[in-house]
C-alpha positions in Angstrom: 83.1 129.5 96.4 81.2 126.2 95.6 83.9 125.5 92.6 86.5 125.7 95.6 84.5 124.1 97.8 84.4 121.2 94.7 88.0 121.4 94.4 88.5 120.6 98.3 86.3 118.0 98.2 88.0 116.7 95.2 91.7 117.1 96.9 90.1 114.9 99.8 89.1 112.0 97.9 92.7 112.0 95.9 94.4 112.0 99.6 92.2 109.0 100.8 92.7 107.3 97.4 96.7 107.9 98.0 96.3 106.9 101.8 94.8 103.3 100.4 97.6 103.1 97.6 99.9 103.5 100.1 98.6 100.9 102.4 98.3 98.6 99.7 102.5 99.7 98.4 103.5 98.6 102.2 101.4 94.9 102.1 102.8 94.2 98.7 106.4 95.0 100.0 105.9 93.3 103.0 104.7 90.0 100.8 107.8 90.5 98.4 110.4 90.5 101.7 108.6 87.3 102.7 108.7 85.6 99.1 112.1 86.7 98.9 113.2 85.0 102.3 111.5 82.2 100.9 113.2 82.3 97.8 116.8 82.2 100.2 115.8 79.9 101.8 114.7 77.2 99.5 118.3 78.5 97.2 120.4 77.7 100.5 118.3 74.0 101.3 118.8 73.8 97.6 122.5 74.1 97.7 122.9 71.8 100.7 121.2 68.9 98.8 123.7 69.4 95.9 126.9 69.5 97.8 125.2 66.4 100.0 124.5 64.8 96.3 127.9 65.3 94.8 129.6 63.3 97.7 127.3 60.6 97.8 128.3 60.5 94.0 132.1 60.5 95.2 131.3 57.8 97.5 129.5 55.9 95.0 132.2 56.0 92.1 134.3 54.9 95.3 132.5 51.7 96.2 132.6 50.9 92.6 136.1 51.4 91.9 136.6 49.3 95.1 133.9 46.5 93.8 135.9 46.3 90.2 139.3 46.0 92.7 137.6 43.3 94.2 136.0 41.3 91.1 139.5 42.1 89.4 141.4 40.5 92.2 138.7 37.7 92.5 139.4 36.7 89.0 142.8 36.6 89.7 142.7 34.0 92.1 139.9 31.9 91.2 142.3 28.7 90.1 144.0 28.0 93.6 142.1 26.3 96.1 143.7 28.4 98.5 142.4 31.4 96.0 139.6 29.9 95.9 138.6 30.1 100.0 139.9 34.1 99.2 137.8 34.3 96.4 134.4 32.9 99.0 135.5 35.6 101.3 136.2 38.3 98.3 132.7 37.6 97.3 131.3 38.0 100.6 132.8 41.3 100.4 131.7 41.6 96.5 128.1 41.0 98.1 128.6 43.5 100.8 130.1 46.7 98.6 126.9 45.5 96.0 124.6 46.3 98.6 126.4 49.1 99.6 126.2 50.3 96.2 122.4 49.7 95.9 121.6 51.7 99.1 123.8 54.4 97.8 121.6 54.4 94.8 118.7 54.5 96.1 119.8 57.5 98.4 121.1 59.2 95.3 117.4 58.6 93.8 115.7 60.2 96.4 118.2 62.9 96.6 117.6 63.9 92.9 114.3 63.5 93.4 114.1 65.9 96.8 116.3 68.3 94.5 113.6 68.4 92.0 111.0 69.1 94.6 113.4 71.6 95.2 114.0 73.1 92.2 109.6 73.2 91.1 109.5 75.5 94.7 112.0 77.7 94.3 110.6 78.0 90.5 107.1 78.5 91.7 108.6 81.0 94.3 110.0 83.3 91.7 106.8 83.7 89.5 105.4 84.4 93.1 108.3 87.3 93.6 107.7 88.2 89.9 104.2 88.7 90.3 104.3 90.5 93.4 107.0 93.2 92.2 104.9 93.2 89.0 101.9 94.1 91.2 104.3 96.7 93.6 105.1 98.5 90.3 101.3 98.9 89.7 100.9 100.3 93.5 103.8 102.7 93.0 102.6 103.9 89.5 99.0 104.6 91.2 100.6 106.1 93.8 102.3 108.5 91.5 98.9 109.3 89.5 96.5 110.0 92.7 100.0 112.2 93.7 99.9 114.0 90.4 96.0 114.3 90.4 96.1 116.0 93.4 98.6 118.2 92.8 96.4 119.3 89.6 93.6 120.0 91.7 95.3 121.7 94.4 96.9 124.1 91.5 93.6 124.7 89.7 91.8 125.6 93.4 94.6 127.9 93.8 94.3 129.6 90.4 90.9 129.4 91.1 91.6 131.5 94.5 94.0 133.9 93.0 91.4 134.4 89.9 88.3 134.7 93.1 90.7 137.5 95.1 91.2 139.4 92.1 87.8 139.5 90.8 86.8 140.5 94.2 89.5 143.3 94.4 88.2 144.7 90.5 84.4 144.6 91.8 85.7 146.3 95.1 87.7 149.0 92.9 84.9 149.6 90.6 82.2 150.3 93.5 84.5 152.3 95.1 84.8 154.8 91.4 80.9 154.7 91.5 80.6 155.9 94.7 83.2 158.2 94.0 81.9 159.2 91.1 78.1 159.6 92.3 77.8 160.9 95.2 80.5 163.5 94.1 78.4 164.3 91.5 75.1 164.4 94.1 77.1 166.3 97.1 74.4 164.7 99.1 75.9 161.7 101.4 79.9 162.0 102.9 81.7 159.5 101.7 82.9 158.7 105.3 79.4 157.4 105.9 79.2 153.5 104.9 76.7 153.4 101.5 74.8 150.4 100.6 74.6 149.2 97.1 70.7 149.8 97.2 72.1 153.8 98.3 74.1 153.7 95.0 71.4 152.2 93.0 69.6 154.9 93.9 72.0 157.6 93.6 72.3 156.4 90.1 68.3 156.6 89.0 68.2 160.0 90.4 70.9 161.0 88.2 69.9 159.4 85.3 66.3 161.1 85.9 68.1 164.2 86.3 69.8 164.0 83.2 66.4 162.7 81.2 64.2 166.0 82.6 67.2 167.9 81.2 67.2 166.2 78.2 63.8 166.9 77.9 63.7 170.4 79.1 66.6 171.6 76.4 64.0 169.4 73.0 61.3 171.7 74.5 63.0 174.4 73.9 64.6 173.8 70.7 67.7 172.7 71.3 69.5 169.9 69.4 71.1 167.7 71.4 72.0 163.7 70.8 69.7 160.9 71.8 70.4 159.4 74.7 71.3 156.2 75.2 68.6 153.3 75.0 69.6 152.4 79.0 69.4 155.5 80.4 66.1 156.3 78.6 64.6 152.7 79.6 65.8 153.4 83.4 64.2 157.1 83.6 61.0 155.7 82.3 60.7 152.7 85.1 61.3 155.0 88.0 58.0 156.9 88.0 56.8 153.3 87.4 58.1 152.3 90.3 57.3 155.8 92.3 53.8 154.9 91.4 53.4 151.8 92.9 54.8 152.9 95.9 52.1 155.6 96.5 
């Protein structure tokens, strides 16, 4: 009874252990869903800045292509006076579509440079998911071990029950032939009438005594008969022992 008694208290602490592991599988899962929507996230602000990127490059080849139009057709003109008040204005515009180009630069700049910032998040993000499905896989393999430890235990305190019940049932059977078998002998006590083991230890001095006077008896008188047995000699010679210190 106390090995069962060990192997409930065993199963007890494996199901509180599995009750934690599984608290601590549904955090981690809950932390990967967030990383991942994270992740999603920074991928779709990620993708927005490139397409926004690629036409301010468009727009940028576009002012150039205009600005060489412009410083083509400026060169073209330069000798006539009348070219020439075309060329002040073309190089009005020259100045304008420079600056144009230099603020698109410096967008494009900072655009590469948020796409970076970008791109070190969503980097930093995925060791964050790779960690945490790393650590998920850890949860779900203790998970699996406390599962399996516990199913151990609960099969050894059931062999241990099944091995309990049938050493109980032999030790029942085997009282039940000694009774049988001594107070059948003795003819002294029905065997309807419930008998105590200190009734059967009894039962079983007397006839041992029985068979010792006997024994005795038939040496007296000449008769060769085999020892008997070292027990049954050592238990005939205690009871008058015994008989004595009662009186």
């Amino acid at each position: 009874m106390a090995q069962l008694e060990e192997y409930e208290q065993v199963i007890q602490d494996f199901q509180a252990e599995l009750e934690s592991t599984r608290t601590r599988y549904s955090l981690a899962t809950g932390a990967i869903l967030s990383l991942q929507r994270q992740v999603d996230f920074q991928e779709s602000q990620l993708q927005k800045v490139s397409m926004e990127n690629e036409l301010l490059q468009t727009e940028l080849r576009e002012r150039k292509q205009q600005l060489q139009a412009m410083t083509d057709k400026f060169s073209n003109i330069r000798e006539d006076k009348k070219q020439q008040e075309m060329a002040g204005l073309t190089e009005k515009d020259n100045l304008i579509l420079r600056q144009q180009v230099w603020e698109l630069e410096q967008e494009l700049a900072k655009r590469e440079h948020t796409i970076s910032e970008f791109d070190a998040k969503v980097s930093q993000l995925q060791v964050q998911l790779s960690q945490s499905q790393k650590l998920l896989q850890r949860q779900q393999q203790l998970q699996e071990e406390a599962h399996s430890k516990t199913e151990t235990v609960q099969q050894a305190e059931q062999q241990a029950r099944v091995a309990l019940e049938s050493a109980q049932s032999r030790l029942e059977r085997l009282r039940n032939k000694i009774i049988q078998a001594t107070f059948s002998t003795l003819g002294t006590k029905s065997l309807a009438t419930e008998i105590s083991d200190n009734d059967i230890l009894d039962a079983l001095q007397r006839i041992i005594s029985e068979r010792t006077d006997y024994y005795n008896q038939l040496k007296q008188k000449g008769v060769k008969v085999p020892p008997l047995q070292q027990s049954e000699i050592s238990s005939s010679a205690s009871k008058p022992k015994k008989a004595t210190a009662s009186k």
